[in-house]
VOKOLRO-707333 format. One record per residue: x, y, z of N, C-alpha, C, CB in turn; residue in one letter. Coordinates in steps of 0.05 Angstrom, whole numbers, plus 5000, padded with zeros to 4 digits. Glycine has a CB too. Layout:
N
XYZXYZXYZXYZA;...
This chain:
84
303864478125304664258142303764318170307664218140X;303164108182301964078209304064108234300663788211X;304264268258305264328279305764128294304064478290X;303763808282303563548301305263418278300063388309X;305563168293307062938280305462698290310462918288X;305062478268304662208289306562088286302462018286X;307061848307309461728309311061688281308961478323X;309361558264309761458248311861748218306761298247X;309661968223311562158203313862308220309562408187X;314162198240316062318268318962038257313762248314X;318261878250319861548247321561668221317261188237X;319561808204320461818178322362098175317961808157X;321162208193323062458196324762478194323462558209X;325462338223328062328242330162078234327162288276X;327761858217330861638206330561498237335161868198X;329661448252329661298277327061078272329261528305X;326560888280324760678286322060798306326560438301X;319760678291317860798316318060668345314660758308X;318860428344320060328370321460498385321760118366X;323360638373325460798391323761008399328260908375X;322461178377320661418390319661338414318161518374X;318061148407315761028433317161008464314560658425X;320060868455321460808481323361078491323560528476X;323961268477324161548485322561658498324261698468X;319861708491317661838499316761668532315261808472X;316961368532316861268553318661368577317061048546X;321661378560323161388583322661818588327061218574X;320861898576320962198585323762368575320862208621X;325462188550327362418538325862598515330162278523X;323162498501322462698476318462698487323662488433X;317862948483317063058496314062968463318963358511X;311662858478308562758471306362748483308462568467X;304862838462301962808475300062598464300463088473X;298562458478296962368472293562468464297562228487X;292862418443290262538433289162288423290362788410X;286862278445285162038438286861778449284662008403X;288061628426289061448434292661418421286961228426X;292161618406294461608393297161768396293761638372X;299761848397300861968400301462128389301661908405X;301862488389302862618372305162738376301262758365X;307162848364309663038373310263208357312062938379X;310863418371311163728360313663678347311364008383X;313463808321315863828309318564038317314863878283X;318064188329319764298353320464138363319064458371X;318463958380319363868410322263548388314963688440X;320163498370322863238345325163388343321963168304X;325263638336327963778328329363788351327864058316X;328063818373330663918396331663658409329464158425X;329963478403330963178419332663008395327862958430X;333463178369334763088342338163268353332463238305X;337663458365339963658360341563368388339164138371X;345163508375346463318392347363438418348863188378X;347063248438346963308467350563318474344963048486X;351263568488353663458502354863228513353763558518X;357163128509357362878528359262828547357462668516X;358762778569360762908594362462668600359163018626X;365662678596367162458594366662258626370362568588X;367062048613366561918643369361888660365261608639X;370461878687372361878698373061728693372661918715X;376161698693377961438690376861248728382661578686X;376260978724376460778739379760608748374560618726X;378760778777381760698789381260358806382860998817X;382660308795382659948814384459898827382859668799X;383459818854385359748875385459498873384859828901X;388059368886387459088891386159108915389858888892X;386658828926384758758952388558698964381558388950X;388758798998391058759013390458369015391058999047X;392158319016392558019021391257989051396057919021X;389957709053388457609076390657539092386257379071X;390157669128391657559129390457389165394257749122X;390857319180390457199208387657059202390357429235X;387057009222383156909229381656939202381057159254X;381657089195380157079176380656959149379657289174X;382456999138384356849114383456549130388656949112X;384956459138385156159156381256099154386756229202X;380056229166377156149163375656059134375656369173X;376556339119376256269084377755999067377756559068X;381055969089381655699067378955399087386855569071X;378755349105377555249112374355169104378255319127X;373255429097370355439088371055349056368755789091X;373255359045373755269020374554979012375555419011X;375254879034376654579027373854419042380554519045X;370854509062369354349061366654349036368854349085X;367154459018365354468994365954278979365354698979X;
């Protein structure tokens, strides 16, 4: 067996769409070379972009309200609202 992959035995490998490879490789997460015109990928470089990545929890989103409008400015906003 060959050290290269083309997209296509890289699709069949991995169970992924060659679309997705292509748009991986675009966005620079799985790592290709081009020869000639075509793409190839190391079957190393498929395995390590197959293994699962840590995933770092995202923070809880704190929501404030907004303080109530209050003088000049409130008064300007109902005004800009009742000439529309």
């Amino acid at each position: 067996m060959s050290a290269w992959l083309s997209i296509k035995e890289a699709a069949a490998r991995s169970g992924f769409s060659t679309k997705t490879l292509y748009r991986a490789i675009a966005a620079g997460e799985l790592r290709a070379k081009k020869v000639r015109s075509r793409w190839r990928i190391a079957v190393h470089d498929l395995e390590a972009w197959l293994l699962p990545r840590p995933t770092v929890p995202r923070p809880a989103v704190v929501r404030v309200a907004a303080p109530p409008e209050t003088g000049s400015q409130a008064a300007l906003r109902r005004i800009e609202g009742k000439r529309r």
